[in-house]
ROTITOR-202536 format. One line per field, with one value per residue: residue number from 0; residue in three letters; x, y, z of N, C-alpha, C, CB in turn. Coordinates in pm, whole numbers, plus 50000, padded with zeros to 5 digits. Atoms other than C-alpha are relative to their C-alpha. Glycine has a CB too. Example, Ala and Ser with C-alpha at 12.3 -4.5 7.8 and 13.67 -1.06 7.14 Angstrom:
BEGIN
pos = [0 1]
code = [ala ser]
n.c1 = [50089 49918]
n.c2 = [49881 49881]
n.c3 = [50000 49994]
ca.c1 = [51230 51367]
ca.c2 = [49550 49894]
ca.c3 = [50780 50714]
c.c1 = [50090 49923]
c.c2 = [50120 50109]
c.c3 = [50000 50073]
cb.c1 = [49901 50041]
cb.c2 = [50003 50046]
cb.c3 = [50125 49858]
This chain:
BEGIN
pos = [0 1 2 3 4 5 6 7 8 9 10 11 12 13 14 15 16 17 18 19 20 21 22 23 24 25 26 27 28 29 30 31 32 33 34 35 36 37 38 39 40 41 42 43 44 45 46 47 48 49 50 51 52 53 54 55 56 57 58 59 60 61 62 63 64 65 66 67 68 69 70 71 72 73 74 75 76 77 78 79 80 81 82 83 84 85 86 87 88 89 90 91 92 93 94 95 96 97 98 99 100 101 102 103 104 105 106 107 108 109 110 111 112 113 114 115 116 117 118 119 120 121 122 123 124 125 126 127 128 129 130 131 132 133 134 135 136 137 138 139 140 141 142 143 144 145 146 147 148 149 150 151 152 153 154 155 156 157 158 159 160 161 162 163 164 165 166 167 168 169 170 171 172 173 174 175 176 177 178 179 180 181 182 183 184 185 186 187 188 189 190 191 192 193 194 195 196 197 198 199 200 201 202 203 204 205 206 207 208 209 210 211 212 213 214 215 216 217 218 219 220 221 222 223 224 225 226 227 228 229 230 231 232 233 234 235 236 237 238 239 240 241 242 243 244 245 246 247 248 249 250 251 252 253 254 255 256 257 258 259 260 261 262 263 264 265 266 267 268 269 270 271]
code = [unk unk unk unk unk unk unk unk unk unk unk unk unk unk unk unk unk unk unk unk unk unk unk unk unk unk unk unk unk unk unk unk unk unk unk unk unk unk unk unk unk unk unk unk unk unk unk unk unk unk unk unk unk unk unk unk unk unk unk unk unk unk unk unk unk unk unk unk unk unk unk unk unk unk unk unk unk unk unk unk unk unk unk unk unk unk unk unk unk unk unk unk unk unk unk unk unk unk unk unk unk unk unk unk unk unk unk unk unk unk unk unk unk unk unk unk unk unk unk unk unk unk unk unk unk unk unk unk unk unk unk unk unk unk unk unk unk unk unk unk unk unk unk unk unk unk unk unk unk unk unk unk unk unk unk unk unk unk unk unk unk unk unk unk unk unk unk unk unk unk unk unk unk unk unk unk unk unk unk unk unk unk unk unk unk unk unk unk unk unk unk unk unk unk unk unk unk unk unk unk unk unk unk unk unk unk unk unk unk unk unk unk unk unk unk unk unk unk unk unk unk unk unk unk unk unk unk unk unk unk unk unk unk unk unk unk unk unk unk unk unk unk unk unk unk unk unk unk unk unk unk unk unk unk unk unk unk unk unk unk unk unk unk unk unk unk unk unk unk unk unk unk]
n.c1 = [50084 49940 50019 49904 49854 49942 50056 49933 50086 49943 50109 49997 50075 50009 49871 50060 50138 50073 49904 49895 50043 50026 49924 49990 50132 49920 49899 50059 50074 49947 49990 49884 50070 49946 50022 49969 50077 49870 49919 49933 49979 50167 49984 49836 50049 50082 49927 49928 50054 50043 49885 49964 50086 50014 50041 49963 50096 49936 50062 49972 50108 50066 50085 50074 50004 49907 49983 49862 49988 50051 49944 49927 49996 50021 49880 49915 50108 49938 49804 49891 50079 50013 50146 50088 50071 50051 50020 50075 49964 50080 49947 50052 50066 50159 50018 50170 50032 50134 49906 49966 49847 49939 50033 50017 49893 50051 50062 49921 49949 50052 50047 49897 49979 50069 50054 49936 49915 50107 49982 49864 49966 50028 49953 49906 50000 50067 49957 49961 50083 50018 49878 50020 50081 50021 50113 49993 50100 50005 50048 50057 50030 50154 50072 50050 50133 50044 49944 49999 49927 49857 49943 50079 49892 49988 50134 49999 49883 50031 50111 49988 49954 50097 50094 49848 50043 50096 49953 49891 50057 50088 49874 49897 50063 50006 49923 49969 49957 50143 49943 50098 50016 50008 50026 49969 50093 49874 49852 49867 49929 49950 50086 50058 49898 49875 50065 50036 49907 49957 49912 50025 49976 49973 50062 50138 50070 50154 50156 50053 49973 49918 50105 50032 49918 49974 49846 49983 50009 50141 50071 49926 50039 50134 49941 49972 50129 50101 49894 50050 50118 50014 50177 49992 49946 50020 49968 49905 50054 50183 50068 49969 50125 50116 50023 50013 50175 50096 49996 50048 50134 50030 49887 50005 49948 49874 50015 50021 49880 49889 50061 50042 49888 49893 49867 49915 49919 49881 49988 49890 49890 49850 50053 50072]
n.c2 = [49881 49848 49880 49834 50008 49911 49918 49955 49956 49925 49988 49960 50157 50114 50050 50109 50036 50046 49958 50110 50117 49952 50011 50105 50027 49962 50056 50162 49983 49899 49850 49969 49937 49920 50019 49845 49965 49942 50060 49972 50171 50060 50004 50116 50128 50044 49940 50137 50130 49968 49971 50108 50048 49973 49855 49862 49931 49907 49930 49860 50010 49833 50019 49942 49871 49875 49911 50029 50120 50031 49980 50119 50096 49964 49936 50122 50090 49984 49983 50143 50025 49951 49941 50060 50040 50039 49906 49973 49910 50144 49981 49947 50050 49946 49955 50095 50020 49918 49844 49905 50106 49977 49841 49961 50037 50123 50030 49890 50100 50122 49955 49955 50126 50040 49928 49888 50051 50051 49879 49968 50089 49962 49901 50003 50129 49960 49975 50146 50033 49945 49997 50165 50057 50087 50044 49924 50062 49936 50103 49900 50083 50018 49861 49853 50038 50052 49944 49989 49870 49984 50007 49907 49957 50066 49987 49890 49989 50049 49931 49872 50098 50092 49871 49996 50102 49937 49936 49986 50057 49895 49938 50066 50103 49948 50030 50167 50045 50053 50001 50118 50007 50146 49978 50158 49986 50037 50067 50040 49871 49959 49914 50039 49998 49878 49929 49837 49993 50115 50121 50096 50073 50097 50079 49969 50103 49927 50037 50119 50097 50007 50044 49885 49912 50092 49922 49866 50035 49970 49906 49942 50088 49933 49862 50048 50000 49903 49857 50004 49988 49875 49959 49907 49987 50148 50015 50114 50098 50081 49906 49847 49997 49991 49871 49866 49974 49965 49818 49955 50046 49980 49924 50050 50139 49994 49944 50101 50137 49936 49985 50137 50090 49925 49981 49940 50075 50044 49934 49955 50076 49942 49886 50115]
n.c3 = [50000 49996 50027 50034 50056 50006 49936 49880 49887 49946 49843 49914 49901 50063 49948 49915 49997 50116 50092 50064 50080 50163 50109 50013 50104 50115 50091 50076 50092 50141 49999 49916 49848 49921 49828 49908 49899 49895 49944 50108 50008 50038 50122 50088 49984 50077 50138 50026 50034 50120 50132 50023 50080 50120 50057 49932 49920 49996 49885 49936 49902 49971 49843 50073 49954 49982 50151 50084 49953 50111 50089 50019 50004 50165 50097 50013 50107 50146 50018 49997 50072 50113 50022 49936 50066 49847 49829 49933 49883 49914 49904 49908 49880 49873 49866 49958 49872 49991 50050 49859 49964 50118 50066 50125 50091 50085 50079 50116 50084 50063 50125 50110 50082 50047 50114 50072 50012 50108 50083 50044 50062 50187 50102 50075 50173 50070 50192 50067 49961 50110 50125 50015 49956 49926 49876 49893 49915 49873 49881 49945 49850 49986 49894 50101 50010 49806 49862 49857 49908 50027 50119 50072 50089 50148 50046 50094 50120 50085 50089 50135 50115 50116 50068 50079 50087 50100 50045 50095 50137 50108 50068 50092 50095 50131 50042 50034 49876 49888 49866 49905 49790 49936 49868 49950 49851 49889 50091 49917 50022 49846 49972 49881 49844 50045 49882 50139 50047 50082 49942 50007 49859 50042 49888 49979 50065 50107 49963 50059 50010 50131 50079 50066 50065 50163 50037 50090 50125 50049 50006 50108 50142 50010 50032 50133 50076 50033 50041 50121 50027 49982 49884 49958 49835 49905 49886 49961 49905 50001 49898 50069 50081 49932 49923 50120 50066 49859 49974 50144 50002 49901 49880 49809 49959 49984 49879 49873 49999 49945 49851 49922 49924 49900 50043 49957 50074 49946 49888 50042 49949 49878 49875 49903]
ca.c1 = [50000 50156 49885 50163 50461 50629 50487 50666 50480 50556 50419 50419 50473 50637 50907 50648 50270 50036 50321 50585 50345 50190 50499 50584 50231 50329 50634 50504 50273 50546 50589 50932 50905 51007 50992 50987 50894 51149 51282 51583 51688 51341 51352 51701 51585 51305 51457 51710 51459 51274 51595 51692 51324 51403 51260 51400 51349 51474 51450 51419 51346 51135 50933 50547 50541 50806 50774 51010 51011 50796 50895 51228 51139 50977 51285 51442 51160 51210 51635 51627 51291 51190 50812 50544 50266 50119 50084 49983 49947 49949 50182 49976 49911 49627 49625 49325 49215 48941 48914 48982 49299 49400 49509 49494 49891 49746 49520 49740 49979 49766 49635 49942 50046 49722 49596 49828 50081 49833 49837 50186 50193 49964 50094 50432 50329 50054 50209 50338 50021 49874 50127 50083 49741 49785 49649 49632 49530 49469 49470 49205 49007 48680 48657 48652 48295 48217 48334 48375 48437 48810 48897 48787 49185 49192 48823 48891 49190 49010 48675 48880 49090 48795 48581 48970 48912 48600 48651 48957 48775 48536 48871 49110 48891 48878 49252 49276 49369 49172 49181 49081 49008 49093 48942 49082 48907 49158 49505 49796 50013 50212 49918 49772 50107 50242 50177 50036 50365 50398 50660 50613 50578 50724 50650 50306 50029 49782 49452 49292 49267 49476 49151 49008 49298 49343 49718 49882 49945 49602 49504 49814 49655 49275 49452 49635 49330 49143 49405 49429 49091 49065 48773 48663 48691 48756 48687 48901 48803 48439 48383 48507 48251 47970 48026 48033 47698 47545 47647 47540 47200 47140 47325 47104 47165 47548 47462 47287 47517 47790 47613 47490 47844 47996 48266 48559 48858 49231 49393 49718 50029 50284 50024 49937]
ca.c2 = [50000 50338 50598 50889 50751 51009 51249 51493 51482 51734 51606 51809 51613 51357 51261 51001 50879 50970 51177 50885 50650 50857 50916 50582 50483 50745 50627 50282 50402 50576 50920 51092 51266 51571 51536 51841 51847 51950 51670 51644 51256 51120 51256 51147 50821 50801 50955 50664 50411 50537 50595 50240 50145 50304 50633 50998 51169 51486 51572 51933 52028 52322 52444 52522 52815 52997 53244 53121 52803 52644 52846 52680 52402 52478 52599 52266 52075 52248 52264 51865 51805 52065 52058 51950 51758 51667 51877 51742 51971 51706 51850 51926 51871 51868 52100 51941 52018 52254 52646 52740 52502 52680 53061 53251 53138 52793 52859 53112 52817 52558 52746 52884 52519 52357 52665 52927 52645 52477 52836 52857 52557 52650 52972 52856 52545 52736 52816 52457 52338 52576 52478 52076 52080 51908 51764 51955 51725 51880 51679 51781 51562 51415 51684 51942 51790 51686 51899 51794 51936 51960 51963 52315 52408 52151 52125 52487 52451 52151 52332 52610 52354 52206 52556 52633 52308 52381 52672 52652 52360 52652 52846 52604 52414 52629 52591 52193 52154 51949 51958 51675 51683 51393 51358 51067 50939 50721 50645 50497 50788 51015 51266 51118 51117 51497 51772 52128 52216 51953 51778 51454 51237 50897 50732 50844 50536 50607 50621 50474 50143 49961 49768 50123 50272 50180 50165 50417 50225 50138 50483 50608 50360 50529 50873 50756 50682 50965 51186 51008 51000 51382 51334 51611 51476 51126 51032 50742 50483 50301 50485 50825 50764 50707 51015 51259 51084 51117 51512 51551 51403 51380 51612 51556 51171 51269 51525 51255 51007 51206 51329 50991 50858 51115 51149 51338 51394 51300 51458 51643 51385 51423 51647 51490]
ca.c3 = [50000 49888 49901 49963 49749 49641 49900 50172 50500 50752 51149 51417 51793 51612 51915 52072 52074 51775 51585 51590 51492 51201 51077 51062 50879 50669 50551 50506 50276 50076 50245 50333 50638 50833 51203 51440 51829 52144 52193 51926 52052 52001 51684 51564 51669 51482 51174 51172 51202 50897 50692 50758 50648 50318 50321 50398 50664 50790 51202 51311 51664 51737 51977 51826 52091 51981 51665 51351 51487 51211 50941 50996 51027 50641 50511 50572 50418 50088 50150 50141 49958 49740 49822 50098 50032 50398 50748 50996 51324 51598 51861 52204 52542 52846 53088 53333 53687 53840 53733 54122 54113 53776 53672 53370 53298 53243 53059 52803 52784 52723 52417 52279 52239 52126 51912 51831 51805 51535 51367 51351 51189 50870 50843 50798 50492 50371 50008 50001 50079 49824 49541 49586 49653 49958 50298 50588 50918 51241 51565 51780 52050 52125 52414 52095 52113 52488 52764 53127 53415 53491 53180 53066 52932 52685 52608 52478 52308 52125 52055 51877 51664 51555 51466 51312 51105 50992 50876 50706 50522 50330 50276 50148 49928 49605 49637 49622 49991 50232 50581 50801 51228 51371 51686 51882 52252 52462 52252 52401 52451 52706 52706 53028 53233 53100 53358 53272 53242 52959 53146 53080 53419 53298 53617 53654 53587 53279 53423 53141 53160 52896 52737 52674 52491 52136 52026 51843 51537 51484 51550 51282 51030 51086 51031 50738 50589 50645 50557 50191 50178 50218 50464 50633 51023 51185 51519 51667 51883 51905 52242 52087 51811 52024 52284 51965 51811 52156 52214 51871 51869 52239 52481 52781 52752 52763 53051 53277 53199 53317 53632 53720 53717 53877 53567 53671 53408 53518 53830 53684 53715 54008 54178 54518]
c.c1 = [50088 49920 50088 50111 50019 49942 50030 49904 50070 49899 50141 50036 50045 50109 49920 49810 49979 50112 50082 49900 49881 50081 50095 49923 50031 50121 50017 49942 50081 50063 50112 49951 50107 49973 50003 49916 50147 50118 50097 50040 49941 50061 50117 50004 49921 50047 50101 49912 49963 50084 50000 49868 50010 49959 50081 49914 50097 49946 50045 50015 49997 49913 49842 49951 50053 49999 50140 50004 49953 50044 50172 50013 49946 50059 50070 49950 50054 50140 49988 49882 49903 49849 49928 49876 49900 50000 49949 50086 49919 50067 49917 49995 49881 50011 49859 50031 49890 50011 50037 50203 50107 50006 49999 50166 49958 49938 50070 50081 49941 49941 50111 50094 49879 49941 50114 50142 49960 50005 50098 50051 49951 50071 50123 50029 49889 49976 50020 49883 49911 50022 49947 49898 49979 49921 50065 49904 50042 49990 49917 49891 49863 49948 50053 49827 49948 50141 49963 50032 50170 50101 49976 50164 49953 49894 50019 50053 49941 49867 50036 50075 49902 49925 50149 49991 49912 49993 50068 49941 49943 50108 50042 49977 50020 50160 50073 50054 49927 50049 49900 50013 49978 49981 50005 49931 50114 50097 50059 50098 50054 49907 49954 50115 50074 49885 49895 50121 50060 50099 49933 50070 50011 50004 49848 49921 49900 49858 49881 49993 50063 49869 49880 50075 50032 50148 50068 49995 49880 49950 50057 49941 49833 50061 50030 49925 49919 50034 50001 49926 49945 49915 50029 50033 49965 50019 50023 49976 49848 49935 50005 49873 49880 50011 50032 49872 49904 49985 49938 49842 49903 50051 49992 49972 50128 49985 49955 50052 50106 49988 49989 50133 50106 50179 50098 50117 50121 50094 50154 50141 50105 49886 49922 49866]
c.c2 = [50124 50095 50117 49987 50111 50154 50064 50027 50062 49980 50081 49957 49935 49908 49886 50003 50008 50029 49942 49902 50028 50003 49893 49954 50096 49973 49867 50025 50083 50107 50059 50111 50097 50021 50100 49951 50044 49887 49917 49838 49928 50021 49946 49865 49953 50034 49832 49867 49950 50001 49826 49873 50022 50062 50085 50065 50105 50023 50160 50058 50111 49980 50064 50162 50107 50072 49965 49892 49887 50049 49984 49889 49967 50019 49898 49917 50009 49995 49846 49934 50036 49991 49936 49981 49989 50065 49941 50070 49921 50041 50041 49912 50037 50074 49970 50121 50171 50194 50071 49997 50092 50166 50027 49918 49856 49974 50056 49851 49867 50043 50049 49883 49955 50093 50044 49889 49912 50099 50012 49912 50033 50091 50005 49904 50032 50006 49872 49908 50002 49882 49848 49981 49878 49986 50044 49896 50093 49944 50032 49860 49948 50084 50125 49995 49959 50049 49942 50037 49928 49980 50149 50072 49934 50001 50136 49984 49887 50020 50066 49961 50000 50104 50014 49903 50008 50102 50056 49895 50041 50018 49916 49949 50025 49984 49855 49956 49981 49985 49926 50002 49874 50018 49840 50024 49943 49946 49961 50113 50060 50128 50021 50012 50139 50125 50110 50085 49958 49956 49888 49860 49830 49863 49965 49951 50091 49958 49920 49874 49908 49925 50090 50109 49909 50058 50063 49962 49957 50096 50055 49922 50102 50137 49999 50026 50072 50167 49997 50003 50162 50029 50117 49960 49784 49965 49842 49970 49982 50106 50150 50034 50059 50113 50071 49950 50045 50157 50015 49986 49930 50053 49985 49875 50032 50089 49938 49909 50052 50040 49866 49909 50045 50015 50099 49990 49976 50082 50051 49907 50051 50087 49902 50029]
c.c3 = [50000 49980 50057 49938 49929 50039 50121 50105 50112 50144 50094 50130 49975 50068 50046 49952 49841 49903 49982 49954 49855 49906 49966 49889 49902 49879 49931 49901 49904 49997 50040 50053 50011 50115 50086 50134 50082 49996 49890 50049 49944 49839 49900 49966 49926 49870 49905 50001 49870 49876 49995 49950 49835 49942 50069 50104 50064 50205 50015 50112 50006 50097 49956 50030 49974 49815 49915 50018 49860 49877 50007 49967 49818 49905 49995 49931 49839 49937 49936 49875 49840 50057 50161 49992 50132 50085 50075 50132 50123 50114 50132 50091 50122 50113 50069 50180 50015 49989 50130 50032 49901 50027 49853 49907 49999 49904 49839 49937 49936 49818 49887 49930 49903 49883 49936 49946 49813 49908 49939 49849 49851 49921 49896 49878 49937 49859 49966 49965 49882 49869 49960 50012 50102 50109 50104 50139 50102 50116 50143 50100 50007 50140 49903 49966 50144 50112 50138 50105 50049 49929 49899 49893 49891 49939 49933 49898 49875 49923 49872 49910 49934 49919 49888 49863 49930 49901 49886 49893 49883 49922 49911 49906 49862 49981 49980 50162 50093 50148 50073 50137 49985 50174 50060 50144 50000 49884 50083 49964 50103 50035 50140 50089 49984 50074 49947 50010 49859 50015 50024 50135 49951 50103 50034 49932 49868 50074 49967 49995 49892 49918 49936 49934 49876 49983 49890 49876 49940 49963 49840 49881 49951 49917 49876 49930 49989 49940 49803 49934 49977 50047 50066 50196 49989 50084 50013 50129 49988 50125 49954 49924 50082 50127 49885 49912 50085 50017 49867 49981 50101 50140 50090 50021 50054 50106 50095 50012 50109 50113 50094 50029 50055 49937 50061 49859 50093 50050 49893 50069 50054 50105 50095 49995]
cb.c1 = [49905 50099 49883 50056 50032 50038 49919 50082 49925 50019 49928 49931 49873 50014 50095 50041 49900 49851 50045 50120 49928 49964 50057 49983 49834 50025 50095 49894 49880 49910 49909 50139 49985 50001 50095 49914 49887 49942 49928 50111 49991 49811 49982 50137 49956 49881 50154 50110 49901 49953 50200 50076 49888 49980 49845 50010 49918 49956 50043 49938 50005 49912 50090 49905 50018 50196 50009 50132 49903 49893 49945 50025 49932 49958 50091 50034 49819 49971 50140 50020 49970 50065 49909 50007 50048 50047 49916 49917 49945 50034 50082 49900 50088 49923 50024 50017 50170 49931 49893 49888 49988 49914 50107 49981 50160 49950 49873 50143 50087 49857 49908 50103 50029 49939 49907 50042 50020 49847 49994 50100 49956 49864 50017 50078 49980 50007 50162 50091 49979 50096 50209 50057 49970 50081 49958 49929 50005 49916 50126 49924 50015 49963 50088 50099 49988 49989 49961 50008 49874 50037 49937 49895 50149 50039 49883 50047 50185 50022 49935 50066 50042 49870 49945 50138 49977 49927 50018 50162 49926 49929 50114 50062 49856 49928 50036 50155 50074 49928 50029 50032 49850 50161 49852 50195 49837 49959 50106 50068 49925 50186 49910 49933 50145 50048 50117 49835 50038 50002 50064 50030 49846 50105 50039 49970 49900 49984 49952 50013 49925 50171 49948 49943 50127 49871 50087 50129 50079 49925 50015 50163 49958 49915 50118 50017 49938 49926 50223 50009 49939 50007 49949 49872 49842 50030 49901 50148 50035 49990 50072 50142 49966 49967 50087 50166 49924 50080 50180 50076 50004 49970 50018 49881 50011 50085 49942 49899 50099 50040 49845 49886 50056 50001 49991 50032 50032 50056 49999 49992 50044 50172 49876 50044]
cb.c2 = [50000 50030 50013 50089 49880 49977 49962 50119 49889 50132 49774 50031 49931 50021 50092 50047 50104 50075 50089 49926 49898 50116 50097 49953 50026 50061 50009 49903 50049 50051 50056 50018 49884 50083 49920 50184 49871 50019 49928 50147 49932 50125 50100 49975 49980 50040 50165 49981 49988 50109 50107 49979 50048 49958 50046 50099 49901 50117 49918 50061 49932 50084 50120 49913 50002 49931 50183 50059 49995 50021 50111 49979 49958 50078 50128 49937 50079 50109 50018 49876 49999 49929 49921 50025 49891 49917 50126 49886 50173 49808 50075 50053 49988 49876 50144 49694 49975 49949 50133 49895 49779 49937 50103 50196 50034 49942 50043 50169 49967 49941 50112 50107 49883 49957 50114 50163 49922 49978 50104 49959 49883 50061 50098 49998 49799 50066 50098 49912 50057 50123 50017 49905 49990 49978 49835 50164 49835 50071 49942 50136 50100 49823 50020 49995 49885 49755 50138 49959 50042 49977 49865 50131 49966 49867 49990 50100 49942 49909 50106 50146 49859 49886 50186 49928 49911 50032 49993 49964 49939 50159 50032 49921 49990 50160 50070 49969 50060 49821 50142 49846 50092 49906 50085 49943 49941 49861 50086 49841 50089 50048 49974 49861 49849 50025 50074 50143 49967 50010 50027 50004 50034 50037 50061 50108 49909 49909 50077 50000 49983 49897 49910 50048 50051 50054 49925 50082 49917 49980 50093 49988 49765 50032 50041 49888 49934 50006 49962 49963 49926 50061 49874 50075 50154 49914 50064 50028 50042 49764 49987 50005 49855 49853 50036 50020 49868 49937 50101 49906 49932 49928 50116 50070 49890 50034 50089 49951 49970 50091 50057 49904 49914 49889 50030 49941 50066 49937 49902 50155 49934 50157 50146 49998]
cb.c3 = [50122 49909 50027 50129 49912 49894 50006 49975 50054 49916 50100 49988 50000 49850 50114 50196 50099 49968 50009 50113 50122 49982 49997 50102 50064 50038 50058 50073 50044 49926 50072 49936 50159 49962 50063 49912 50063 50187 50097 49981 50093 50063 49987 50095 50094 50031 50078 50112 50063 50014 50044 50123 50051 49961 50020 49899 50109 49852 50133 49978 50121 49872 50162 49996 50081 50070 50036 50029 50144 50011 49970 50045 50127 49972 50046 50106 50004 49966 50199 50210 50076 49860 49821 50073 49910 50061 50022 50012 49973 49951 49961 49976 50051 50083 50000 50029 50109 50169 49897 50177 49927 49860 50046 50008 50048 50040 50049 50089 50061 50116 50033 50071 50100 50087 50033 50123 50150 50049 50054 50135 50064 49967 50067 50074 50020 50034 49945 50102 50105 50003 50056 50080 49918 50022 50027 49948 50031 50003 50049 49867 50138 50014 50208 49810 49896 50019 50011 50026 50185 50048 49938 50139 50037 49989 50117 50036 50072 50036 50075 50031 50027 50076 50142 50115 50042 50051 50047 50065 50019 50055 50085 50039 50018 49985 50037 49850 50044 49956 50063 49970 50116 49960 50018 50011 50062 50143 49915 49956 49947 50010 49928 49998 50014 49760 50094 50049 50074 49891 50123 49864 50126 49940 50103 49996 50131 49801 49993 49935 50033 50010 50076 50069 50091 49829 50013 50016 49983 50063 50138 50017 50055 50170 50074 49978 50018 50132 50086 49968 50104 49926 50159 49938 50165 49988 50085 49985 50141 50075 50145 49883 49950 50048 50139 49875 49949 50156 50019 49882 49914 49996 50026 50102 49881 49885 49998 50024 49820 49940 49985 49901 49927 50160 49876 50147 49866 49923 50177 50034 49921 49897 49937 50160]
């Protein structure tokens, strides 16, 4: 299977979880890669895996917060590749816990990763994007559709992805570039153990239970597919599904549900 052979994909995030194992599925299917998140080992690492699979791949590391950052990381794309065909903007993390517990600098950073970090990202492959008529994915949450309580950071940051997504779907369209929301529910991933700091607590259990987390390469295969497909959104996992048909076409089922079982989301890791 090569739907992206001869096709430059450019993930976001891509030192661990969904972003190493997209751009993996990516490159299986054909695609040479450009890798960018902080953590410049990770990425080296994965770079070399991929080379020694038999595709190119280029690591960068940047930081999505920081202005220039991306359009670097763009300028290398075209130095080694000459074009980009793919985006996705998958880099983020959860800031969680209750709004008394929280201040405003939580909430700023949680957004300047998950959104403005997401922003950064189009603005700087925009033209490429343009040029190749390519695919633009966005990685955005099944709480961009079902909010709970202590979860109101990320629940933002993934509302305004997804309006972002939409959106840009009107826009981009007349120029051949599709943009797909992927909204995943439980992945296997370091999401659940990474603070609101986004220090990643590598001790700290996943809450989820492991028979309700689907693993990444599954998920990177769904993605894949909905990315070549040029769908407009795909939510990931069976339970994911079904809490986004429910909010959708019964809210106050998903409001007494949630009452009646006394949901809670996941306490911020390391914090006693």
């Amino acid at each position: 299977m090569a739907a992206f052979a001869g096709r430059v994909a450019l993930v976001t995030g891509a030192s661990s979880g969904i972003g190493a194992a997209l751009a993996r599925e990516l490159a299986r299917q054909g695609a040479d890669l450009v890798l960018t998140a902080r953590r410049a080992d990770a990425l080296a690492a994965l770079a070399a895996d991929l080379e020694r699979a038999g595709r190119r791949a280029v690591a960068v590391a940047a930081d999505v917060t920081v202005d220039g950052d991306l359009e670097r990381v763009a300028a290398r794309a075209r130095e080694v590749f000459g074009r980009i065909d793919v985006v996705v903007a998958n880099a983020g993390f959860g800031v969680v816990g209750p709004l008394e517990r929280l201040t405003l600098a939580d909430y700023r950073r949680q957004l300047e990763t998950n959104v403005f970090g997401v922003l950064r990202t189009i603005y700087a492959t925009l033209a490429d994007l343009k040029q190749s008529r390519g695919r633009l994915g966005i990685i955005g949450s099944v709480s961009g559709h079902l909010a709970i309580g202590g979860s109101s950071p990320y629940a933002m940051s993934k509302f305004a992805v997804r309006a972002l997504a939409e959106s840009l779907r009107y826009e981009l369209a007349p120029a051949g570039v599709s943009v797909t929301l992927v909204s995943p529910g439980y992945v296997d991933s370091d999401i659940r153990r990474t603070d609101n700091q986004g220090i990643v607590r590598t001790e700290a259990p996943d809450p989820v239970p492991a028979w309700l987390r689907m693993p990444t390469e599954r998920a990177a295969r769904l993605i894949a597919r909905a990315l070549a497909r040029r769908r407009g959104e795909v939510v990931i996992t069976g339970h994911g599904k079904a809490a986004v048909f429910f909010q959708r076409h019964a809210p106050w089922l998903v409001a007494a549900a949630v009452r009646a079982a006394g949901i809670r989301n996941r306490s911020e890791p390391g914090r006693a």
